[in-house]
C-alpha positions in Angstrom: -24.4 -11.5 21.5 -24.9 -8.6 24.1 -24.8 -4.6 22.6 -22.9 -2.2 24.0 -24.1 1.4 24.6 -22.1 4.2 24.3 -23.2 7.5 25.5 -21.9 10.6 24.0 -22.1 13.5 24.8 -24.1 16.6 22.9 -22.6 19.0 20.9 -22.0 22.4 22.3 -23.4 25.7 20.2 -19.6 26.6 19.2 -18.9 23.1 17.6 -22.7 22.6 16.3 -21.5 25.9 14.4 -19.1 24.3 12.3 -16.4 27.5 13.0 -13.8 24.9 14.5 -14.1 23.1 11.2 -13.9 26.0 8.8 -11.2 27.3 10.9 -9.0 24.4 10.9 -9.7 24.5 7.0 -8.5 28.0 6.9 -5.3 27.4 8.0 -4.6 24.4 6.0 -5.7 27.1 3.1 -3.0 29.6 4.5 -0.6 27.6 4.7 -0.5 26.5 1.4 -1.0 30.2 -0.3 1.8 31.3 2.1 4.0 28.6 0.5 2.7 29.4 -3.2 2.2 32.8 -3.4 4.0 34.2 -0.9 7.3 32.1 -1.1 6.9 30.9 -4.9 6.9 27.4 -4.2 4.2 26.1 -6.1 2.5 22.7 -5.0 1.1 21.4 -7.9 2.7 19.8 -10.9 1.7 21.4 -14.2 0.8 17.8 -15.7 1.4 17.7 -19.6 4.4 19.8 -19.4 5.9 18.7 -16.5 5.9 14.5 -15.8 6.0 12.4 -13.0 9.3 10.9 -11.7 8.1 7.2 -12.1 9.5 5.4 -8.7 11.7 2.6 -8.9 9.5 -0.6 -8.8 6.7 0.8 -10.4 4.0 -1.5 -12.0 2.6 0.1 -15.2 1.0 -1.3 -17.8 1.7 -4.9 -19.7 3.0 -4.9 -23.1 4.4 -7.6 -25.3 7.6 -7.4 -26.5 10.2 -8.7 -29.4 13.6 -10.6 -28.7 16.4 -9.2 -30.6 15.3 -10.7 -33.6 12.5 -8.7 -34.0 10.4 -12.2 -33.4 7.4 -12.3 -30.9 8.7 -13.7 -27.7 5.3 -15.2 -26.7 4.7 -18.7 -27.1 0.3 -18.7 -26.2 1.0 -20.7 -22.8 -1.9 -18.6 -21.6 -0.1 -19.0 -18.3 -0.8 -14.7 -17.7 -4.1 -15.5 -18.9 -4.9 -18.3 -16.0 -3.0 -16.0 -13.7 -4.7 -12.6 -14.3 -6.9 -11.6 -11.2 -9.7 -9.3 -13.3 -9.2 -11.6 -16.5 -8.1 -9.0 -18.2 -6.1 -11.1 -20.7 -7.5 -13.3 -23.7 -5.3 -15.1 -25.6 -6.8 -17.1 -28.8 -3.6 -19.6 -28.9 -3.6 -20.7 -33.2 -4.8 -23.9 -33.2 -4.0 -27.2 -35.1 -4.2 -25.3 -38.9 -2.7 -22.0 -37.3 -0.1 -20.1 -38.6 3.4 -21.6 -37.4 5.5 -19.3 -35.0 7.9 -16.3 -36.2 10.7 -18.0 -34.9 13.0 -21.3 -35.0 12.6 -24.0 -31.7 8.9 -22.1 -30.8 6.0 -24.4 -31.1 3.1 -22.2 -31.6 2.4 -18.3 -31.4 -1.1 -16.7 -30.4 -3.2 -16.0 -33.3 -5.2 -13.2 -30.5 -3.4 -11.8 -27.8 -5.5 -8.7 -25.9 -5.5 -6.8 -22.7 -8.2 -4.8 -21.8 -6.6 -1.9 -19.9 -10.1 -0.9 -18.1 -10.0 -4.2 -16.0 -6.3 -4.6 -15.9 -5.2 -3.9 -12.3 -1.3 -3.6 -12.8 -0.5 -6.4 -10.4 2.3 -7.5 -12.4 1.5 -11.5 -11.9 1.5 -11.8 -15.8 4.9 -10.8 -16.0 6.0 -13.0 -12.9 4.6 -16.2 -14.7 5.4 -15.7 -18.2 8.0 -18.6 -19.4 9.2 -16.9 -22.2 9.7 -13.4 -20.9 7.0 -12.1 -23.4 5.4 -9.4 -21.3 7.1 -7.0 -19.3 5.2 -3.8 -17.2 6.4 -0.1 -18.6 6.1 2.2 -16.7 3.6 3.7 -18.2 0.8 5.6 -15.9 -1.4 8.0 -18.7 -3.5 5.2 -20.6 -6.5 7.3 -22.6 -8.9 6.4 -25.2 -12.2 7.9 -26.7 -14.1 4.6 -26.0 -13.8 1.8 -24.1 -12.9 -0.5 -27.3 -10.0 1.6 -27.8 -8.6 0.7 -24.6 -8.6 -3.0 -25.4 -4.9 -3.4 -26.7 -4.5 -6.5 -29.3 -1.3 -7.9 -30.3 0.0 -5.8 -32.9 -0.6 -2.8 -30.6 0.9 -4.6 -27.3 3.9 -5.1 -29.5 4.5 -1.7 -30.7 4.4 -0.5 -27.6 6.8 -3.0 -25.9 9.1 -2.7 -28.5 12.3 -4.8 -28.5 13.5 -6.1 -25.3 17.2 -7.7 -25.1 17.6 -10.2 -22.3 17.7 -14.0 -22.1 17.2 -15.5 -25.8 16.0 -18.9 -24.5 15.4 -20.7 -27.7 18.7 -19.7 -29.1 20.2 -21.5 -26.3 18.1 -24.4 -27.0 19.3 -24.5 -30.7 22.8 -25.0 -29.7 22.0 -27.5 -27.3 20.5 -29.7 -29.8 23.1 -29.3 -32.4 25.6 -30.5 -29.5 23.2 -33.5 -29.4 23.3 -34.4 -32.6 27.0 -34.8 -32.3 27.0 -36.3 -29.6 29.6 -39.2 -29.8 28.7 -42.5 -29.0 31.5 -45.0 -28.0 30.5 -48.6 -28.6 32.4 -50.8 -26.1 
């Protein structure tokens, strides 16, 4: 592997001065005072009165959310789970003697669902994977907490802050199917 040299040249007094620097830093600093004070156009956003338009497309947070039933959509696949880059999702799915699930047609429903918000990255493959259409990404940008349990969301928290989300009711589908089954008539020839 050969190295390659390359000369450069010495700094001359002027630049070894930093003025050039702190010059070109002075205009930027003009510029923007001209525009602020001098025009009234100010440049910063005075944050907890004044929001952020959130941009179309925008990945936020993940939340769980309800059908229109007010039943829990998720059905402990743990696909986000085996998904989720960081591992930020741990889902605790109820077991053989778990509680059944909230809904007619669901097999099973998680007895843990959390997501720690400190590793979560907001890549939205959770919500690309999920079945059921159980977790959906609000766009949500100003997560806070005291400590860093707080920022671990479980599922009755996920839930509230989802909140009801219309759509596709899968399993009522399903229902209907199998009651057209039932009747389904059989000619004997």
């Amino acid at each position: 592997m050969s190295t390659k040299i390359v000369d450069r040249k010495p700094l001359s007094f002027f630049e070894n001065s930093y003025l050039p620097t702190l010059v070109s830093g002075l205009k930027v600093t003009w510029k923007h005072f001209k525009k602020s004070a001098i025009q009234g156009k100010p440049l910063t956003m005075e944050y907890p009165e004044q929001k952020w338009v959130v941009p179309q497309g925008y990945r936020g947070a993940p939340y769980l959310v309800k059908d229109q039933d007010n039943n829990t959509k998720c059905v402990s696949c743990q696909l986000c789970e085996f998904v989720c880059p960081p591992k930020a999702i741990r889902i605790t799915p109820p077991g053989p003697n778990g509680a059944p699930a909230d809904r007619k047609n669901a097999e099973k429903s998680p007895a843990e669902f959390e997501i720690n918000m400190l590793r979560c990255i907001f890549c939205g493959l959770c919500q690309e994977v999920c079945p059921e259409e159980a977790i959906f990404l609000q766009k949500d940008y100003s997560l806070t907490g005291e400590s860093r349990e707080e920022m671990v969301y479980g599922k009755a928290r996920l839930l509230q802050l989802g909140g009801i989300h219309g759509g596709i009711q899968k399993w009522k589908h399903k229902l209907e199917e199998a009651k057209e089954q039932e009747v389904f008539p059989v000619h004997a020839e």
